[in-house]
C-alpha positions as CSV (number, residue, x, y, z in Angstrom):
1,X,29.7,16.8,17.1
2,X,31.5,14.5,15.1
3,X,32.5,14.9,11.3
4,X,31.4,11.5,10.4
5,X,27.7,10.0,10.4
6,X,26.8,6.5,10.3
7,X,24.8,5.3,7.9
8,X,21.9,4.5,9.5
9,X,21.6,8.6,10.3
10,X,22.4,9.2,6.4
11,X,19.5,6.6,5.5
12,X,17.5,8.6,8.5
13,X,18.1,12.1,6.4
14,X,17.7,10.3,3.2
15,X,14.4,8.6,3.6
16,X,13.5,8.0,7.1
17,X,13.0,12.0,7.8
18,X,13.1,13.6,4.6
19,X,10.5,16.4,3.9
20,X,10.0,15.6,0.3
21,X,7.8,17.1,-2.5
22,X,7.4,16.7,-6.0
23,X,11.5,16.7,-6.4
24,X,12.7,15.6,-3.0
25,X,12.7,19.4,-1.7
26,X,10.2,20.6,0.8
27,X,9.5,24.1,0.3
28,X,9.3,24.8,-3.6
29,X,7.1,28.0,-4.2
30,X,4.3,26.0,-7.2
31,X,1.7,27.4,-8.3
32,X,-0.7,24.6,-6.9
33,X,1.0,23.1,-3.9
34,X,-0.3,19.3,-4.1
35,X,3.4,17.6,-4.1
36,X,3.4,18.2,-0.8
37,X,4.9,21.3,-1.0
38,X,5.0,23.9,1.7
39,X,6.8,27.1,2.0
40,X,10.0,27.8,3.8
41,X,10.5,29.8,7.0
42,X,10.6,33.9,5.8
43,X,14.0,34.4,5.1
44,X,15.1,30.7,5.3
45,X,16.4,28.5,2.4
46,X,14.4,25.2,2.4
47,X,15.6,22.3,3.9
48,X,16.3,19.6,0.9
49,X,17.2,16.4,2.9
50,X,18.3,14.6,-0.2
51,X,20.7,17.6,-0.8
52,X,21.7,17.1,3.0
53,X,22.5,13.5,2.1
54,X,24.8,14.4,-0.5
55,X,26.6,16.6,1.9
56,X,27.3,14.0,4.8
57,X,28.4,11.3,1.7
58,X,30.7,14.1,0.7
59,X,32.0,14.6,4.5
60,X,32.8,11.4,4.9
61,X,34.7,10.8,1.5
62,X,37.2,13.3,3.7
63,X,36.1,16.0,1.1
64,X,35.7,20.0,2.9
65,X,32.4,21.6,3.1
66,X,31.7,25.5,2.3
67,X,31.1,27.6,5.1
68,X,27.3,27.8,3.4
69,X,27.2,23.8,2.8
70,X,28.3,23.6,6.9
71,X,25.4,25.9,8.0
72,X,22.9,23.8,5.4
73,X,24.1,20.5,7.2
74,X,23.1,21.6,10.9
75,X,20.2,23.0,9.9
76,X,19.3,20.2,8.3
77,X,20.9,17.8,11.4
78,X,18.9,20.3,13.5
79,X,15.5,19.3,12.0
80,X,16.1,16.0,11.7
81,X,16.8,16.0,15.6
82,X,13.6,18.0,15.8
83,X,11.6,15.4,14.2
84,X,12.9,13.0,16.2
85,X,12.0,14.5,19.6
86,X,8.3,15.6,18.2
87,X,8.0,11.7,16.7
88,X,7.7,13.2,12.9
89,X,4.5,14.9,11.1
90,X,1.1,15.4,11.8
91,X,1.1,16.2,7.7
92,X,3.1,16.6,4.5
93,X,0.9,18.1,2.4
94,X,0.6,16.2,-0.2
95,X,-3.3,15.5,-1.9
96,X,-5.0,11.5,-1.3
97,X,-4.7,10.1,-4.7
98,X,-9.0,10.0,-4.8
99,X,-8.7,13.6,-4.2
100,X,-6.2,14.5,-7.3
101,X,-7.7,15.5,-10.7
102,X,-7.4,14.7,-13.9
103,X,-5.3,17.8,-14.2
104,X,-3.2,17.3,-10.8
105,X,0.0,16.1,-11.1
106,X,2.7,14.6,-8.3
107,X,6.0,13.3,-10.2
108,X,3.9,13.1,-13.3
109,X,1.2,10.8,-11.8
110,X,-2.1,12.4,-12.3
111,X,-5.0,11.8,-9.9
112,X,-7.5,9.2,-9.5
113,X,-7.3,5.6,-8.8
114,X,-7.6,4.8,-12.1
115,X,-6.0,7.6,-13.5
116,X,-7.8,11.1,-15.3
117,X,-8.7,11.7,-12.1
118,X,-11.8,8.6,-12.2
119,X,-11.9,6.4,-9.0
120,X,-13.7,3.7,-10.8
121,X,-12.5,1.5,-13.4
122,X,-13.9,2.0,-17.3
123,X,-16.8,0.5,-18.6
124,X,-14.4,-2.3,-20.2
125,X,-12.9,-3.5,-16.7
126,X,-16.1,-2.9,-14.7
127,X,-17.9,-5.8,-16.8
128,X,-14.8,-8.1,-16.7
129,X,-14.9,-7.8,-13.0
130,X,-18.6,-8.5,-13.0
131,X,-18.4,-11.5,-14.8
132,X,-15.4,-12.6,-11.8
133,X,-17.9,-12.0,-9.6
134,X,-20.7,-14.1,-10.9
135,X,-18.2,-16.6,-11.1
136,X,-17.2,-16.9,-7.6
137,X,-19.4,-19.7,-5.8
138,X,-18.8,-22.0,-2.9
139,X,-16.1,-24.7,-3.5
140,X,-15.4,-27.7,-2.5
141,X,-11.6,-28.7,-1.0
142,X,-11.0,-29.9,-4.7
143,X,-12.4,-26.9,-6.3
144,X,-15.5,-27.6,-7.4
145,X,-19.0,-26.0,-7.2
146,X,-20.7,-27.2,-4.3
147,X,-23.5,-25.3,-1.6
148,X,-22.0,-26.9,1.0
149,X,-18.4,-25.3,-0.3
150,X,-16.6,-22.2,0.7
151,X,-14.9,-18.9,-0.7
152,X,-12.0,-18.3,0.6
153,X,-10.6,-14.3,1.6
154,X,-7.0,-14.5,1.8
155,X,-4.0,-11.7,3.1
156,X,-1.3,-11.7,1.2
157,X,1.4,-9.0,2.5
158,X,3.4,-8.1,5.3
159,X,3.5,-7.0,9.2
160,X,1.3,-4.0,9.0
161,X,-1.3,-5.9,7.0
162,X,-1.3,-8.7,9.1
163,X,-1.8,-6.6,12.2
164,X,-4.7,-4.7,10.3
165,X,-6.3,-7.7,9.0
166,X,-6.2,-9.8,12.2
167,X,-8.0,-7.5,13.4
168,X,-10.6,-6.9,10.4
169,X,-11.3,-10.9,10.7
170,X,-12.9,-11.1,13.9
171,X,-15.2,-8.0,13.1
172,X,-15.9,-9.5,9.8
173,X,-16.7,-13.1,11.1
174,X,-19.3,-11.4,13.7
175,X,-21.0,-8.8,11.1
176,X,-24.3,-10.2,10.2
177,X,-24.5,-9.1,6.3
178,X,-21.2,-11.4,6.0
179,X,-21.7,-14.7,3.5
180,X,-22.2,-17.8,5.8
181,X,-20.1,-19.6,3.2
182,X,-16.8,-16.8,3.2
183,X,-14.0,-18.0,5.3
184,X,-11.3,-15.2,6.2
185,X,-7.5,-16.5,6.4
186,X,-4.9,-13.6,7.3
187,X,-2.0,-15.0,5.0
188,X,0.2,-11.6,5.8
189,X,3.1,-12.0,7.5
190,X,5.5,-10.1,9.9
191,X,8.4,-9.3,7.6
192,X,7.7,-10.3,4.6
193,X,7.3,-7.4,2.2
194,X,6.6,-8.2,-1.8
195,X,9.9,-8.8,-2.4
196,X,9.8,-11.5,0.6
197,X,6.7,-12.9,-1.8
198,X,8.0,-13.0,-5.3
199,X,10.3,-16.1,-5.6
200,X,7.4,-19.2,-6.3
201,X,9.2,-20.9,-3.4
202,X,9.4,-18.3,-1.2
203,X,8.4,-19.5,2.4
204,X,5.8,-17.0,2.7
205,X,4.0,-18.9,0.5
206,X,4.3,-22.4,2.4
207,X,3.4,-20.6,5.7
208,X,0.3,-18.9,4.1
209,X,-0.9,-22.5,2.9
210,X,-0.6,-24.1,6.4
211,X,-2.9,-21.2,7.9
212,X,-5.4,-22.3,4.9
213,X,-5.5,-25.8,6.5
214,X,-5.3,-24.5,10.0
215,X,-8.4,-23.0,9.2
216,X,-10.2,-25.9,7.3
217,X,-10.2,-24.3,3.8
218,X,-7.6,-25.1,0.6
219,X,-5.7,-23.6,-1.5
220,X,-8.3,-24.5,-4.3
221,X,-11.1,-22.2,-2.4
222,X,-9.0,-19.4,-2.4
223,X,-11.5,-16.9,-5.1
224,X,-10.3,-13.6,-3.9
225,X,-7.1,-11.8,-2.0
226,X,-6.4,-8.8,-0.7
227,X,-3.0,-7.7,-1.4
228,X,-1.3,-4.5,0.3
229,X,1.6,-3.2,-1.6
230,X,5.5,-2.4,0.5
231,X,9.0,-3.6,0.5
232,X,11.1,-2.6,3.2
233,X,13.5,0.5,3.3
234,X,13.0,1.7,0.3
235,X,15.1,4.2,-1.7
236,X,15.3,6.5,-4.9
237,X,12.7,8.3,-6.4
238,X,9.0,7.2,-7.6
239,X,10.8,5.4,-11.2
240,X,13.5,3.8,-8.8
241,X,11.5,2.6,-6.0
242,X,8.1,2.3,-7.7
243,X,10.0,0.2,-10.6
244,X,11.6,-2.6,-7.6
245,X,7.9,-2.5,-5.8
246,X,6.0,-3.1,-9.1
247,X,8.4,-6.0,-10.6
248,X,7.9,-7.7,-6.7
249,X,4.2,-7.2,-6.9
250,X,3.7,-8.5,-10.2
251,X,5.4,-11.4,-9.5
252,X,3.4,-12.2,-6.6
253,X,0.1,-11.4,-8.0
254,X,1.5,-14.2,-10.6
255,X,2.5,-16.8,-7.9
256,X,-0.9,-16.4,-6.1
257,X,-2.3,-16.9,-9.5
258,X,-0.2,-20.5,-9.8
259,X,-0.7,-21.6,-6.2
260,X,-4.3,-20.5,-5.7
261,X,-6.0,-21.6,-9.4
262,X,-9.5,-20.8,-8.7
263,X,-8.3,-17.0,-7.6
264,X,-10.2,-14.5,-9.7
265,X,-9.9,-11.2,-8.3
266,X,-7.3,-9.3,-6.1
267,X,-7.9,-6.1,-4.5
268,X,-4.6,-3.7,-4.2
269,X,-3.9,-1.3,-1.3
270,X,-1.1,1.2,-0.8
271,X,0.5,1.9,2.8
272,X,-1.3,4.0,5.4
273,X,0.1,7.9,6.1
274,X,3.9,7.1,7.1
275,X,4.7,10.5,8.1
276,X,5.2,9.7,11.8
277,X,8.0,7.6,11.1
278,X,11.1,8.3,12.2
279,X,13.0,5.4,10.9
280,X,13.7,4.4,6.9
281,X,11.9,1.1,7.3
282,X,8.9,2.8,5.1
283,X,8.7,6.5,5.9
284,X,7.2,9.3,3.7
285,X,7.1,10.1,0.4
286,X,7.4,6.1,0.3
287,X,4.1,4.9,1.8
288,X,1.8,7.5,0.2
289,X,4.1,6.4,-3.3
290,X,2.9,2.9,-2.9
291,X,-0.4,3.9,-4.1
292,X,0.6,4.8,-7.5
293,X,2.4,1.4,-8.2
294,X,-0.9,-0.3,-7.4
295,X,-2.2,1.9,-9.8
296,X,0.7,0.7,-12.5
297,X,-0.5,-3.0,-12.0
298,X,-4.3,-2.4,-12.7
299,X,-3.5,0.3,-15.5
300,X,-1.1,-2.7,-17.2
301,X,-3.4,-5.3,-16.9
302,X,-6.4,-2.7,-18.5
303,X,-3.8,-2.1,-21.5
304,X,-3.9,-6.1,-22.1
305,X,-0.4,-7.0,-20.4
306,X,0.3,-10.4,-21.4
307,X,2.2,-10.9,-17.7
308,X,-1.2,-9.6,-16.1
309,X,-3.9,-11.9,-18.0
310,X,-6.5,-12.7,-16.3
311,X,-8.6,-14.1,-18.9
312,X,-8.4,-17.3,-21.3
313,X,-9.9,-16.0,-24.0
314,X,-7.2,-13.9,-24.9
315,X,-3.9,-16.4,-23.7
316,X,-2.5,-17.8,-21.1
317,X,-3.8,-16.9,-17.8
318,X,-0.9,-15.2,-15.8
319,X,-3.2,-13.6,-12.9
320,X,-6.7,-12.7,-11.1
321,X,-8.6,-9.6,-11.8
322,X,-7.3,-6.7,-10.3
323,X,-9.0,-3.9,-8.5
324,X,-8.7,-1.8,-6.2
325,X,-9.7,-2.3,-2.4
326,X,-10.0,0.4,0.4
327,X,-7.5,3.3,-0.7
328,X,-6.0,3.6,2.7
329,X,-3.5,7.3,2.8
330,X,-4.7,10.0,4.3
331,X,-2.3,12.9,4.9
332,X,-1.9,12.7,8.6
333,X,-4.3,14.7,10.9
334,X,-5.4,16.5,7.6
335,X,-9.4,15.0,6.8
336,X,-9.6,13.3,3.6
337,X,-12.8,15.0,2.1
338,X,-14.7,11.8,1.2
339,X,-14.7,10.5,4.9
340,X,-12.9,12.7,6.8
341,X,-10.2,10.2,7.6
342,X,-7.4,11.1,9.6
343,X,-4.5,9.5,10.8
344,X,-2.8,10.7,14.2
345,X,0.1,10.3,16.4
346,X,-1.9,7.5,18.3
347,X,-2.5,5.8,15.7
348,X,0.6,4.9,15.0
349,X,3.1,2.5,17.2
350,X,6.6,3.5,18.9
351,X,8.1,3.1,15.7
352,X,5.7,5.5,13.9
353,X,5.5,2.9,10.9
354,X,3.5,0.0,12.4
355,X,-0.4,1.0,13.5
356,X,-1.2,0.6,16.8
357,X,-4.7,-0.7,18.5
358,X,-6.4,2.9,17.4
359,X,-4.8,2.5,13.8
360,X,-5.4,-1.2,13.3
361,X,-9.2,-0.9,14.3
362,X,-9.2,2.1,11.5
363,X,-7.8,-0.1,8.7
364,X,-10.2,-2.9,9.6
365,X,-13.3,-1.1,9.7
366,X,-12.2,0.3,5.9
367,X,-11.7,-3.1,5.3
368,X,-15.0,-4.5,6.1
369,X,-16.9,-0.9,4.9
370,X,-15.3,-1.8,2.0
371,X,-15.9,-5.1,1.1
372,X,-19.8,-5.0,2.8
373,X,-20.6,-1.9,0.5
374,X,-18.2,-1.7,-2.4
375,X,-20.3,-3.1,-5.8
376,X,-17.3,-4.8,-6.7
377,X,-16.9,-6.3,-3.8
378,X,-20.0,-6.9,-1.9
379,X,-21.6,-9.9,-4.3
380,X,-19.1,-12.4,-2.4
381,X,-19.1,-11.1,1.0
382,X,-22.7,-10.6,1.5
383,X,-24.8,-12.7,-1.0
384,X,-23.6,-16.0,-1.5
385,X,-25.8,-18.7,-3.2
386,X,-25.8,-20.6,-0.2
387,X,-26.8,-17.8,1.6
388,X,-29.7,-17.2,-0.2
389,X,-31.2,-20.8,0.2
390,X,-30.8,-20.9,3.8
């Protein structure tokens, strides 16, 4: 075998394979293992992939290994070929965020999707969002009131979303409880992470706007977007990644603000369970981490964040409401106590990263459960006023 490893193999051990927990280590002994940790092999030291990274950077600077660093490396080289051959895990062990409490901690991220271990937001954010929902009415192409109008649904993310959320459309447009007046436009796009999204003049933007007029609507009918949070090949910890995704994200949620004027709420979603990846486009702990940046934006705009302002009475008006839509992780064939959501090899692609037919029909049956039944959601897609006079 050779002494020197591309890179791509050292990003593959880094991030695309890694068993991580709470530290980047697999198998620390805790005393509550919900960082997905798991317990090495009797007799076996764990296998720490970002300490196996360190050791193949430290090969190739032409540096020796210890006899014990040498034996660490193939094991390590051995499971990553392992994981390769089997197409990843069926599981990391790590707790859905709606399942952590109040007292649960994963890189010092308690539970809940709005943190203490609450799924819905406080009093204080629940009747802002109320009065965003009572706001949203049909509109006209120049924005303005009209029963004739339409509210617009609009995507705004990348490949896996827009394979999820083309297929969520059709099944929306034929569910009967669905507002006569909604139009759904899948603005997500193959490629284009957040950080594809953030400049103003990114061409994401220009391509989303031309599937608004493909579909007969504006850009001034646009009232609410659902917004699934990834950048591509991320790396670092939680505060390194999480920091780059959250910057991206709020600078989108911004520029869908500016382009889309009459937007008042945006629903967030993390990734889908990323453990049968075997590649470091977004593998695991980074897909079931995007969950807690969602969190970030929603806990900075309930603080009062000037950046995240959503309403005029209190300053300039940076951005829509945020909320949470369908929280999407499970942890892989594991059931997720709520609704016993799983995610299996088959419902993944080749690649392990993008969903396949099985997958996509998942996502977009929590999508429209979601948005049919959610009370912070269901006002505009069932009951429109239009609806109600026909």
């Amino acid at each position: 075998m050779k002494e020197t490893m591309n890179r791509a193999m050292i990003l593959s051990f880094a991030i695309g394979l890694s068993l991580v927990g709470s530290n980047g280590a697999v198998a620390l002994q805790a005393p509550k293992q919900i960082a997905g940790e798991q317990p090495a092999a009797k007799g076996k030291e764990p296998i720490d992939f970002a300490r196996a990274r360190q050791l193949m950077e430290k090969r190739q600077r032409g540096e020796k290994l210890t006899a014990d660093e040498a034996a660490f490396l193939d094991r390590a080289r051995a499971e990553f070929q392992r994981q390769q051959s089997t197409g990843g895990r069926d599981k990391i062990g790590l707790k859905p965020i709606t399942e952590m409490t109040a007292a649960d901690r994963y890189k010092e991220q308690d539970g809940g999707l709005y943190g203490a271990g609450k799924n819905t937001p406080p009093d204080a954010h629940r009747r802002a969002a109320e009065l965003e929902l009572a706001r949203i009415k049909p509109l006209d192409r120049e924005g303005r009131p009209s029963d004739e109008g339409r509210i617009v649904l609009l995507s705004i993310s990348m490949s896996n979303a827009n394979q999820e959320f083309s297929t969520f459309k059709p099944l929306a447009d034929a569910d009967p409880t669905k507002s006569k007046r909604l139009t759904i436009v899948d603005g997500a796009q193959g490629g284009q992470a957040m950080a594809e999204w953030a400049p103003p003049d990114a061409a994401p933007w220009r391509q989303a706007e031309q599937r608004l007029a493909t579909a007969g609507v504006s850009p001034q009918q646009v009232q609410v977007a659902w917004i699934k949070l990834a950048n591509k090949g991320p790396r670092g910890d939680l505060k390194e990644h999480g920091q780059k995704l959250e910057n991206d994200t709020r600078a989108v949620i911004q520029n869908a603000k500016a382009r889309f004027p009459n937007l008042r709420i945006a629903y967030l979603s993390g990734r889908i369970y990323g453990g049968y990846s075997t590649g470091a486009l977004n593998p695991e702990p980074y897909a079931y981490e995007s969950s807690f940046v969602a969190r970030w934006l929603i806990q900075e705009q309930i603080r009062g964040s000037a950046a995240l302002n959503h309403d005029a009475k209190q300053g300039g008006v940076k951005a829509p409401l945020l909320l949470w839509g369908p929280y999407l992780w499970a942890d892989g064939v594991t059931p997720r106590q709520a609704d016993k959501l799983v995610y299996t090899r088959e419902d993944l692609a080749g690649d392990g990263t993008h969903p396949s037919n099985a997958g996509r029909e998942k996502v977009a049956k929590l999508l429209l459960d979601f948005f049919k039944n959610d009370p912070l959601a269901k006002p505009w897609f069932r009951n429109s006023t239009a609806d109600k006079k026909e």
